[in-house]
PDB file of N, CA, C and O in Angstrom, chain B, residues numbered from 101:
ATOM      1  N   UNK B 101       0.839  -1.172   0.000  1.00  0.00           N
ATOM      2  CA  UNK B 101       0.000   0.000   0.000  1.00  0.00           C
ATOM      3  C   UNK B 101       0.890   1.243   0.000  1.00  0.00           C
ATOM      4  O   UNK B 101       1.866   1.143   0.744  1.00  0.00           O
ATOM      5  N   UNK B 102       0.783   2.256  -0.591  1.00  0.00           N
ATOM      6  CA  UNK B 102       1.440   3.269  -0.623  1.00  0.00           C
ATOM      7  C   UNK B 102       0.382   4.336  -0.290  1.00  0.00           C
ATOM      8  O   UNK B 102      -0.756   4.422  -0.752  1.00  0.00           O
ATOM      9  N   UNK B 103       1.182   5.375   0.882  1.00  0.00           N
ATOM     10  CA  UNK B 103       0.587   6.455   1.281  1.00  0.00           C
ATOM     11  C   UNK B 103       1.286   7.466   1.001  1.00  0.00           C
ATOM     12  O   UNK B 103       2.456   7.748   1.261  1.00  0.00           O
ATOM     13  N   UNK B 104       0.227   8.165   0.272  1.00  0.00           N
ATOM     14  CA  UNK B 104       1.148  10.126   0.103  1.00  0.00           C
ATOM     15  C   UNK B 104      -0.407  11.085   0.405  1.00  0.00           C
ATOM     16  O   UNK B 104      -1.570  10.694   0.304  1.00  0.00           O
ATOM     17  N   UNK B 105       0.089  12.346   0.770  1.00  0.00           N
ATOM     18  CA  UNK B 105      -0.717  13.567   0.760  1.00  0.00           C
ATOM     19  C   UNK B 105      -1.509  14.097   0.044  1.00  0.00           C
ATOM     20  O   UNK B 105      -1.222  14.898  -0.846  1.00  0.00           O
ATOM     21  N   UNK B 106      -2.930  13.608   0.426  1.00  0.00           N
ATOM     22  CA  UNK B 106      -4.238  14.184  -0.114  1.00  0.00           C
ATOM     23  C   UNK B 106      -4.046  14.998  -1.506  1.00  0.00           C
ATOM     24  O   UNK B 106      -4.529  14.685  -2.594  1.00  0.00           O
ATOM     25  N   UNK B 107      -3.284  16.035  -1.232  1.00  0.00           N
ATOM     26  CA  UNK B 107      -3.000  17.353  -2.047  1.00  0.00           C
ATOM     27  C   UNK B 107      -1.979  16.197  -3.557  1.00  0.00           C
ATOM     28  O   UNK B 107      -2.134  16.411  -4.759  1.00  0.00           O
ATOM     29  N   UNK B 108      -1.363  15.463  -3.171  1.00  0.00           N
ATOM     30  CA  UNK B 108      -0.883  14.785  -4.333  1.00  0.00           C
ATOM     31  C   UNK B 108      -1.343  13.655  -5.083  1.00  0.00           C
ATOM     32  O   UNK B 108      -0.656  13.010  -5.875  1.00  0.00           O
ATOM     33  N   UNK B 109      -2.491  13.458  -4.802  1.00  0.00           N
ATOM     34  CA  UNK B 109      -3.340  12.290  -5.151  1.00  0.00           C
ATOM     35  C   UNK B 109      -3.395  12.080  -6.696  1.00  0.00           C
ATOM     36  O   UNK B 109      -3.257  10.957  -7.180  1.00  0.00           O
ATOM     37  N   UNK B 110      -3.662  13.532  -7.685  1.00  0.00           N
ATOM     38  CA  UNK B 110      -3.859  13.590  -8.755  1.00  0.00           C
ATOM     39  C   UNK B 110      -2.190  13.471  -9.207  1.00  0.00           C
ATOM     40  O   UNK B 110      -1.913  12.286  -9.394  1.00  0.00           O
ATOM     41  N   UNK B 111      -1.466  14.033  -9.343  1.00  0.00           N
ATOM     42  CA  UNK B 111       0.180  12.985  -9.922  1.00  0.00           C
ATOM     43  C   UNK B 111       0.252  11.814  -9.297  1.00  0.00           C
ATOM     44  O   UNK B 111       0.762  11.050 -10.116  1.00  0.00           O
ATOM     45  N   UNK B 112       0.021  11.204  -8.254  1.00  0.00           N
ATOM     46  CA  UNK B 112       0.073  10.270  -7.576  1.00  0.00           C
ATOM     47  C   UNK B 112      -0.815   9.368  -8.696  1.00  0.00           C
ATOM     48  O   UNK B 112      -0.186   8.581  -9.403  1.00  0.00           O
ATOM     49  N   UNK B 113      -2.084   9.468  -8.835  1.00  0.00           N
ATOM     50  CA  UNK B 113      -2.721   8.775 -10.025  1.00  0.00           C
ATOM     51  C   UNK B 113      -2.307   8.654 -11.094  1.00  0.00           C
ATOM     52  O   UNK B 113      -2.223   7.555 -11.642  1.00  0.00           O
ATOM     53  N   UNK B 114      -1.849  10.088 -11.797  1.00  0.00           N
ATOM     54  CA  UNK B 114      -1.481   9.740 -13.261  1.00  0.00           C
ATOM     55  C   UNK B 114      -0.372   9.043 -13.404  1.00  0.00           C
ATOM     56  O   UNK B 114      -0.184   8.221 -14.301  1.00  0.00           O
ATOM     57  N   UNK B 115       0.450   9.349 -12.488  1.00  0.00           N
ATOM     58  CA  UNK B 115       1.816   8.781 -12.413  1.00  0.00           C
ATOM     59  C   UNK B 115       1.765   6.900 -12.176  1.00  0.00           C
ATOM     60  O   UNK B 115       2.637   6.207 -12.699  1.00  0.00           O
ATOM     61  N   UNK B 116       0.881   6.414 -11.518  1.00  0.00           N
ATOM     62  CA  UNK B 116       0.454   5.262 -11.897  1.00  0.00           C
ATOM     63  C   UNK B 116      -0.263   4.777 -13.423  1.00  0.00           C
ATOM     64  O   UNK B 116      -0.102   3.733 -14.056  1.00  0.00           O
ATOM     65  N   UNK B 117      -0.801   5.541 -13.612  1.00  0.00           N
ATOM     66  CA  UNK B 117      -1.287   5.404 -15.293  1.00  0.00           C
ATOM     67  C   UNK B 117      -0.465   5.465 -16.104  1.00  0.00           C
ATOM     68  O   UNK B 117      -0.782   4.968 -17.185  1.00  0.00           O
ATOM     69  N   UNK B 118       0.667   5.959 -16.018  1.00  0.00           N
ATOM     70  CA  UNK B 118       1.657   5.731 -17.372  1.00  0.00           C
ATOM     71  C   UNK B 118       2.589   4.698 -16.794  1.00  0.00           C
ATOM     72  O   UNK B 118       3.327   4.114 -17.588  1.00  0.00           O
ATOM     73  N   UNK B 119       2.657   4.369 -15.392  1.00  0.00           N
ATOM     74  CA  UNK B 119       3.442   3.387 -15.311  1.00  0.00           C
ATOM     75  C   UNK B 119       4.186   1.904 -16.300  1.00  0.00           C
ATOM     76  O   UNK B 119       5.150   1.224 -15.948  1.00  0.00           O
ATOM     77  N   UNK B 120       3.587   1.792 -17.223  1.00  0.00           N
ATOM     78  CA  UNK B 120       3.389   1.014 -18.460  1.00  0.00           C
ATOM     79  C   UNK B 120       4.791   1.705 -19.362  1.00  0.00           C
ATOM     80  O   UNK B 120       5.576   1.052 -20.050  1.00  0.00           O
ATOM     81  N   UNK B 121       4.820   3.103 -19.137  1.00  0.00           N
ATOM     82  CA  UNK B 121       5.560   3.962 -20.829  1.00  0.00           C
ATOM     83  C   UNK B 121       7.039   4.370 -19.948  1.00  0.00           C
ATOM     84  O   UNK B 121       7.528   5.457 -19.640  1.00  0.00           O
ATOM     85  N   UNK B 122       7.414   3.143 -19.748  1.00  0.00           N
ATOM     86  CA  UNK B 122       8.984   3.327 -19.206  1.00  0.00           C
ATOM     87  C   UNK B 122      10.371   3.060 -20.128  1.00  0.00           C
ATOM     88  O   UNK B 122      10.726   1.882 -20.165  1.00  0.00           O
ATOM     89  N   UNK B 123      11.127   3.951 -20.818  1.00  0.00           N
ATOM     90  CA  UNK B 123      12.195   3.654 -21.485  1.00  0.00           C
ATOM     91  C   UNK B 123      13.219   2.715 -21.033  1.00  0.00           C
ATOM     92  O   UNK B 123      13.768   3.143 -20.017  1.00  0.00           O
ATOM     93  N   UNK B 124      13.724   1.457 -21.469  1.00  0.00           N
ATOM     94  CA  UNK B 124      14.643   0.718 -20.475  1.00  0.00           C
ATOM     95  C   UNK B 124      15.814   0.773 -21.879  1.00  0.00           C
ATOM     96  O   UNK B 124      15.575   0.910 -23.079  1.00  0.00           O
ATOM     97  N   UNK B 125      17.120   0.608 -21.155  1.00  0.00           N
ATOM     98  CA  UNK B 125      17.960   0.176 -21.304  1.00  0.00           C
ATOM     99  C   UNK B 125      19.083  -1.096 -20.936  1.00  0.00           C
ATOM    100  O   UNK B 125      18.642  -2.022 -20.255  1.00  0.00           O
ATOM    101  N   UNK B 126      20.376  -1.142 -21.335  1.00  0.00           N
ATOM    102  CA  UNK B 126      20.360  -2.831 -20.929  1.00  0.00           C
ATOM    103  C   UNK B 126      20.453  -2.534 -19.393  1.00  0.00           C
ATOM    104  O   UNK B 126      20.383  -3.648 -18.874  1.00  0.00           O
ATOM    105  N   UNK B 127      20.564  -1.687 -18.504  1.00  0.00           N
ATOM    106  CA  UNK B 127      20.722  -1.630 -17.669  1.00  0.00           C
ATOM    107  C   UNK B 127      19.240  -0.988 -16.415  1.00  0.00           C
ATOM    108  O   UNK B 127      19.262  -0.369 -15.351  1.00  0.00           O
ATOM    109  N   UNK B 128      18.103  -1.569 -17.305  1.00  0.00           N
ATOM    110  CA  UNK B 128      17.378  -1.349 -16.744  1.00  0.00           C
ATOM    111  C   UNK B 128      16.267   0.134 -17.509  1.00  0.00           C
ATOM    112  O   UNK B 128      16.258   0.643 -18.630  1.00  0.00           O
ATOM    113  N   UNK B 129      15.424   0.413 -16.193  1.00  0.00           N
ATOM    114  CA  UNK B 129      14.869   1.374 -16.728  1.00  0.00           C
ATOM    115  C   UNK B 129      15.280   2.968 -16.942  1.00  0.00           C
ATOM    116  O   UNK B 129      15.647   3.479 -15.883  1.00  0.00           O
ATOM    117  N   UNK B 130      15.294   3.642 -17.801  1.00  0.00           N
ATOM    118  CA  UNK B 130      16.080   4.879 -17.811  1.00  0.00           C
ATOM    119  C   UNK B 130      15.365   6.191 -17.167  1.00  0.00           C
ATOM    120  O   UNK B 130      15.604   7.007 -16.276  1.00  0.00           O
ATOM    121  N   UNK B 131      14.415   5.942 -18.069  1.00  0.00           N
ATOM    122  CA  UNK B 131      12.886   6.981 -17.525  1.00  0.00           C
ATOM    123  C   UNK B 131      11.824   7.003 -18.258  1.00  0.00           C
ATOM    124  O   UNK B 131      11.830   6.283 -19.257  1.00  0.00           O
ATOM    125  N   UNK B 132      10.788   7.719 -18.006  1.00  0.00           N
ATOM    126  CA  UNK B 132       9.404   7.310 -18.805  1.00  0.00           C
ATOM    127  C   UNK B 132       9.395   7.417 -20.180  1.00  0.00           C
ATOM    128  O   UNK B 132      10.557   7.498 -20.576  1.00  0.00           O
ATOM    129  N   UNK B 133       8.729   7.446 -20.935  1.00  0.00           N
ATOM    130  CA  UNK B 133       8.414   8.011 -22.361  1.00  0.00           C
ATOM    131  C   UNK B 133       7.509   8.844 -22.753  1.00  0.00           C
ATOM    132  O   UNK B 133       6.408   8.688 -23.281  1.00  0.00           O
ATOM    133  N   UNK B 134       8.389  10.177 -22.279  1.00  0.00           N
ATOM    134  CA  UNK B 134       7.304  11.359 -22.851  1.00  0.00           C
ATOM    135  C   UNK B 134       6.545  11.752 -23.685  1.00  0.00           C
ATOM    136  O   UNK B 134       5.536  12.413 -23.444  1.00  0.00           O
ATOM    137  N   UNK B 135       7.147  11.190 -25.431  1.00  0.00           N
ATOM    138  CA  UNK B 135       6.138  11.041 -25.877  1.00  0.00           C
ATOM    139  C   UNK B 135       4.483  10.626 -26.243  1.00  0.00           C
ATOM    140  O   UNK B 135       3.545  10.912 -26.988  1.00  0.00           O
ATOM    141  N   UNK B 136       4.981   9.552 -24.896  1.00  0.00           N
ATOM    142  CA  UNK B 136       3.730   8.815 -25.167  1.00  0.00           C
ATOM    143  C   UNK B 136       2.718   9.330 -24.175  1.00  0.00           C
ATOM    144  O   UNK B 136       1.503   9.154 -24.274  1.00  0.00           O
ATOM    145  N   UNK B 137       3.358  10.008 -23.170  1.00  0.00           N
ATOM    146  CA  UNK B 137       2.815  10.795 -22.142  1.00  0.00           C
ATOM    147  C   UNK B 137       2.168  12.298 -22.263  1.00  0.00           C
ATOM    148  O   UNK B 137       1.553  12.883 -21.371  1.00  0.00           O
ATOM    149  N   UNK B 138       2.375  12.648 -23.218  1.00  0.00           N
ATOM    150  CA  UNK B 138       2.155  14.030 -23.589  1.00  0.00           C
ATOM    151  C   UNK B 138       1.032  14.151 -23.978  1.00  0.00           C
ATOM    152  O   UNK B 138       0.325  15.053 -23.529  1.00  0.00           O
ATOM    153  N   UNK B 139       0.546  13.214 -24.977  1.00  0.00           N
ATOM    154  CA  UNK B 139      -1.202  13.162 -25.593  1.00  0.00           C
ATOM    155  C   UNK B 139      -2.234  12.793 -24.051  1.00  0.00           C
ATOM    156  O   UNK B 139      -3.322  13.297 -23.771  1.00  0.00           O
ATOM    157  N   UNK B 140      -1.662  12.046 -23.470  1.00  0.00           N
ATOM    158  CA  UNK B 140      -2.554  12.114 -22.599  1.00  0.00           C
ATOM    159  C   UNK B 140      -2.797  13.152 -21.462  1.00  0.00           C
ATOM    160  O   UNK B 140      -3.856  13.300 -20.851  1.00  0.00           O
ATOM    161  N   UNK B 141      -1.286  14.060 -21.224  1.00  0.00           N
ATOM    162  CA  UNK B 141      -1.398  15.069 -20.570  1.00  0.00           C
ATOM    163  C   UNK B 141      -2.390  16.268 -20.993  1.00  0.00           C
ATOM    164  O   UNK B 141      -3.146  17.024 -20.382  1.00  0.00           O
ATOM    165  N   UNK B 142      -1.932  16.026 -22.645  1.00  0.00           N
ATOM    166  CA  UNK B 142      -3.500  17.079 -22.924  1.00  0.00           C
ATOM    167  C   UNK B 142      -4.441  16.515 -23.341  1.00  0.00           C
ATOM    168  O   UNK B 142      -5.178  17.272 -23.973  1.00  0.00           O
ATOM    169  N   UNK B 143      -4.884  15.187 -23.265  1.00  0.00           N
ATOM    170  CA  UNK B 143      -6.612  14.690 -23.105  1.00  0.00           C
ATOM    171  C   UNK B 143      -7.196  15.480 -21.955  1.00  0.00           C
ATOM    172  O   UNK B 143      -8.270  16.061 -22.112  1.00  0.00           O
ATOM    173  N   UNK B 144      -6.503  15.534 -20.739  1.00  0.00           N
ATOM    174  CA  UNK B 144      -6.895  16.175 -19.827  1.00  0.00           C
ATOM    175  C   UNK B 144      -7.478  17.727 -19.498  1.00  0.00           C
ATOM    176  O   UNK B 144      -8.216  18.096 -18.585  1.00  0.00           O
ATOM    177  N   UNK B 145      -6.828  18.526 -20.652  1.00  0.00           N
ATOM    178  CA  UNK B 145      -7.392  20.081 -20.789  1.00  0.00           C
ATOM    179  C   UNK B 145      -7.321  20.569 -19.750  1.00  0.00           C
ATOM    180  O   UNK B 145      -8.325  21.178 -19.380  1.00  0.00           O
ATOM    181  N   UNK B 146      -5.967  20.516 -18.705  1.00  0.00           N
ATOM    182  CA  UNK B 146      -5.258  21.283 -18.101  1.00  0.00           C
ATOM    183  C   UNK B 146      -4.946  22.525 -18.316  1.00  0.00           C
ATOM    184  O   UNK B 146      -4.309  22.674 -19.358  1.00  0.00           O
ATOM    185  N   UNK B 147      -5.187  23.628 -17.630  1.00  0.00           N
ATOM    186  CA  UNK B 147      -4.913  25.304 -18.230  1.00  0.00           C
ATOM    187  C   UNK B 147      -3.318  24.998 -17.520  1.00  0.00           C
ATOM    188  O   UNK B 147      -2.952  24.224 -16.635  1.00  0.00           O
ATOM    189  N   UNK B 148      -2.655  25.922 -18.301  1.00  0.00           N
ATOM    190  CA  UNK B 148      -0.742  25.619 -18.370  1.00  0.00           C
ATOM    191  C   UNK B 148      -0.143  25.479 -17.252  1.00  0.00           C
ATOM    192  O   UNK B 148       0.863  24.802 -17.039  1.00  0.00           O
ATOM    193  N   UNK B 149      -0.793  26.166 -16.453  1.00  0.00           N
ATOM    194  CA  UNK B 149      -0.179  26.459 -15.022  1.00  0.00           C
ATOM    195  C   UNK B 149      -0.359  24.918 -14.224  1.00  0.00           C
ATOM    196  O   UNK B 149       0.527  24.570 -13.444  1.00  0.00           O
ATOM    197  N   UNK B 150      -1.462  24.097 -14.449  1.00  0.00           N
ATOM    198  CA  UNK B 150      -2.139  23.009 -13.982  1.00  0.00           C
ATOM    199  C   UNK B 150      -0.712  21.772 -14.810  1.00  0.00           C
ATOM    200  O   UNK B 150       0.205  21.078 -14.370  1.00  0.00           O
ATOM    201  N   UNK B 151      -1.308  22.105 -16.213  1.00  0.00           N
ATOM    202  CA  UNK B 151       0.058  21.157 -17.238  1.00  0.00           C
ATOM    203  C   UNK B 151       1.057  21.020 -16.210  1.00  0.00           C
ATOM    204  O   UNK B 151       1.328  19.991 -15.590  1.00  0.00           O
ATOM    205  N   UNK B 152       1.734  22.499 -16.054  1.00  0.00           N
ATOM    206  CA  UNK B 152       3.375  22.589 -15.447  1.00  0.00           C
ATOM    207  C   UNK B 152       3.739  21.928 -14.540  1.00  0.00           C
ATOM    208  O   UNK B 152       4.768  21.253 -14.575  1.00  0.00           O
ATOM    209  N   UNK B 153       2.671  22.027 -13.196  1.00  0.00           N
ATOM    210  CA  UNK B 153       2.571  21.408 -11.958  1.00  0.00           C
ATOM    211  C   UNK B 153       2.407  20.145 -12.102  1.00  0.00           C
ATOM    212  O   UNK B 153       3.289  19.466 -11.576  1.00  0.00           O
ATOM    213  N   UNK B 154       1.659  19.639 -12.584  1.00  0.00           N
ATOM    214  CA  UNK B 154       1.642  17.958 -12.699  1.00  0.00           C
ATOM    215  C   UNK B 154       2.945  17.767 -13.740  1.00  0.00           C
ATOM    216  O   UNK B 154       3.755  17.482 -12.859  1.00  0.00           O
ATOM    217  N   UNK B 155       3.452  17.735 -14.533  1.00  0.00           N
ATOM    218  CA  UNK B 155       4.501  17.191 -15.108  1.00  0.00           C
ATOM    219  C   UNK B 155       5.466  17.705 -14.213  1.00  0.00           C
ATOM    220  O   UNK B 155       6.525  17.266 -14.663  1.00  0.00           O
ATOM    221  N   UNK B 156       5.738  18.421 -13.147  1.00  0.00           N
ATOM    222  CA  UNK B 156       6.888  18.639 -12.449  1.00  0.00           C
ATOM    223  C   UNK B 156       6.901  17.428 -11.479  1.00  0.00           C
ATOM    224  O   UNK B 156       7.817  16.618 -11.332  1.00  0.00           O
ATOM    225  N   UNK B 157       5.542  17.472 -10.761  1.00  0.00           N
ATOM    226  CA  UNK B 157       5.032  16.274 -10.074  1.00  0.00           C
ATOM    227  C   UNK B 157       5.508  14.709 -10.421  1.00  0.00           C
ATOM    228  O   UNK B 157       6.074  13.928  -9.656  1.00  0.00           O
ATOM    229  N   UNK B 158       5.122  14.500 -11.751  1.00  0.00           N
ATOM    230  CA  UNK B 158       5.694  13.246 -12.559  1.00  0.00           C
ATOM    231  C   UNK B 158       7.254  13.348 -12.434  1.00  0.00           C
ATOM    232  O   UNK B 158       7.992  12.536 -11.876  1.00  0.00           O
ATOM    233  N   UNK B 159       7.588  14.459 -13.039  1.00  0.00           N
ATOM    234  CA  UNK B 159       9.381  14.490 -12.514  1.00  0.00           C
ATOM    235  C   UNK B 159      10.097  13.985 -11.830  1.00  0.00           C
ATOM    236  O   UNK B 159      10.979  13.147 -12.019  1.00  0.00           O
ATOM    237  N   UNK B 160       9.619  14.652 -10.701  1.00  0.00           N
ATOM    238  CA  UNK B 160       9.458  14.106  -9.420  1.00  0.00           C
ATOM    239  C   UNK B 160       9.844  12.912  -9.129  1.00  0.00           C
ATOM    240  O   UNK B 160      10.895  12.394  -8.751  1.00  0.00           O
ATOM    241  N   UNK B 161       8.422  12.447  -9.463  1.00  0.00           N
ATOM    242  CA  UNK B 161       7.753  10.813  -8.767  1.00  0.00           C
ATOM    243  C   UNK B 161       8.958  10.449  -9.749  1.00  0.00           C
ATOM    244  O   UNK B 161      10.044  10.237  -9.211  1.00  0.00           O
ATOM    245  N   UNK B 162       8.864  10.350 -11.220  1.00  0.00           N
ATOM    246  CA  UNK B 162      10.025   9.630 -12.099  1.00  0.00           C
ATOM    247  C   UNK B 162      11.447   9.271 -11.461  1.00  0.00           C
ATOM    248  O   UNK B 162      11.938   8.142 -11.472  1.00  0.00           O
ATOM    249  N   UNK B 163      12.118  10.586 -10.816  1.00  0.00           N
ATOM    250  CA  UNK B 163      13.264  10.738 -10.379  1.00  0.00           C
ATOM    251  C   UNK B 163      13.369   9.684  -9.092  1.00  0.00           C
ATOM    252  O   UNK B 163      14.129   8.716  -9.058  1.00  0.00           O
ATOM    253  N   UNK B 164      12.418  10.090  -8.011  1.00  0.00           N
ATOM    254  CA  UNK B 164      12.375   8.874  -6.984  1.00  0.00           C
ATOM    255  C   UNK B 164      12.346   7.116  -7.553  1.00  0.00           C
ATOM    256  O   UNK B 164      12.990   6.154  -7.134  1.00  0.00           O
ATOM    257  N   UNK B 165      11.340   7.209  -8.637  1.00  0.00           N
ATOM    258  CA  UNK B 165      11.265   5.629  -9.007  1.00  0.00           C
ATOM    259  C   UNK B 165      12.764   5.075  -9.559  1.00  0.00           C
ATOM    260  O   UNK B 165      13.298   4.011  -9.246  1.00  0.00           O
ATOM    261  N   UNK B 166      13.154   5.854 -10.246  1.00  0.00           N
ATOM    262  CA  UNK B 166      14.342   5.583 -10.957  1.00  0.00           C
ATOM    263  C   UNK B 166      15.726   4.907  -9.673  1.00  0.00           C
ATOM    264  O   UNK B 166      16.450   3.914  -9.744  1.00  0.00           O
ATOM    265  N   UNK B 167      15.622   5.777  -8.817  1.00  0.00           N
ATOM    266  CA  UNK B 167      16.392   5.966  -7.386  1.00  0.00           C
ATOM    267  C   UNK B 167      16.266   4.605  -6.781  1.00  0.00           C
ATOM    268  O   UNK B 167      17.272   3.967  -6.474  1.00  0.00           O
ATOM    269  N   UNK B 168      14.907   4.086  -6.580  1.00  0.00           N
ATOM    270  CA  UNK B 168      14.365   3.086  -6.092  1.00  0.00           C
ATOM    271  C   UNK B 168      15.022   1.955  -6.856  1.00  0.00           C
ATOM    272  O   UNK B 168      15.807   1.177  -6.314  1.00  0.00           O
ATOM    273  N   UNK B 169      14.703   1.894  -8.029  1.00  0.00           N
ATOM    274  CA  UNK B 169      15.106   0.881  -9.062  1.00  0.00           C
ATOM    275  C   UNK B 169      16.221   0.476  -9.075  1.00  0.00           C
ATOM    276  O   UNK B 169      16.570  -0.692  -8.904  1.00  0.00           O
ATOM    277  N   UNK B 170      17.030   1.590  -9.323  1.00  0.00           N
ATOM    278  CA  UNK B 170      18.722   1.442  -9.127  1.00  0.00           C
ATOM    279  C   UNK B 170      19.383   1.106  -8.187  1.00  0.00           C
ATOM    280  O   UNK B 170      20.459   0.520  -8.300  1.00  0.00           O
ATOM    281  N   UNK B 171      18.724   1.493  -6.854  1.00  0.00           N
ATOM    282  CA  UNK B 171      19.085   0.608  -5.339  1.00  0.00           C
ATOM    283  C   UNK B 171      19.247  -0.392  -5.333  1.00  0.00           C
ATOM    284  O   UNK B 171      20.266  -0.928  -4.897  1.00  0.00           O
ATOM    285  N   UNK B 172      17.815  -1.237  -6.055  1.00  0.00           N
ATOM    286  CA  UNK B 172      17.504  -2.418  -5.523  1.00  0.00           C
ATOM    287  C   UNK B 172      18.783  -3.282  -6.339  1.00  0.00           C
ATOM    288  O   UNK B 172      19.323  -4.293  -5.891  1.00  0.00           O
ATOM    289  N   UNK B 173      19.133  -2.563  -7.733  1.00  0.00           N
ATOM    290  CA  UNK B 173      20.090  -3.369  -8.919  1.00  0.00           C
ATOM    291  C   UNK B 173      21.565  -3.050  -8.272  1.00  0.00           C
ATOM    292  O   UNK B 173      22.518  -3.709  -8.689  1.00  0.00           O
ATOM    293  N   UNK B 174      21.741  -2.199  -7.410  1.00  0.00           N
ATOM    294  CA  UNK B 174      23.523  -2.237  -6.364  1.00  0.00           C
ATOM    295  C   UNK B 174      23.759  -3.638  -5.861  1.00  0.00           C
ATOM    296  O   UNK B 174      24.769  -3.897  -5.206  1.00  0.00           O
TER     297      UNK B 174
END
């Protein structure tokens, strides 16, 4: 079960929804695939300021998962 802050629920969600669009290399995963992430960022019809904040959010979360990943492969 994973717990985070009310206020982050919505990256917290999407960021599970693309979980699927991860770039790997031989050494594992590198980071997501923005392209494939982008059409769905604007299915959503986010005004820019909303866009910015959630893809910083994903950043984010990306940067920690990556962190995680690479631990476990030391």
């Amino acid at each position: 079960m994973v717990f985070y802050w009310p206020d982050t629920e919505e990256s917290v969600e999407f960021f599970e929804l693309v979980g699927t669009q991860w770039r790997t290399g031989v050494n594992g995963c590198i980071g997501l695939d923005y392209p494939a992430i982008y059409p769905l960022m604007e299915r959503l019809k986010l005004s820019e300021e909303h866009w910015a904040r959630l893809f910083c959010d994903l950043r984010i979360l990306e940067d920690e998962a990556l962190a995680a990943m690479h631990e476990k492969n030391e």
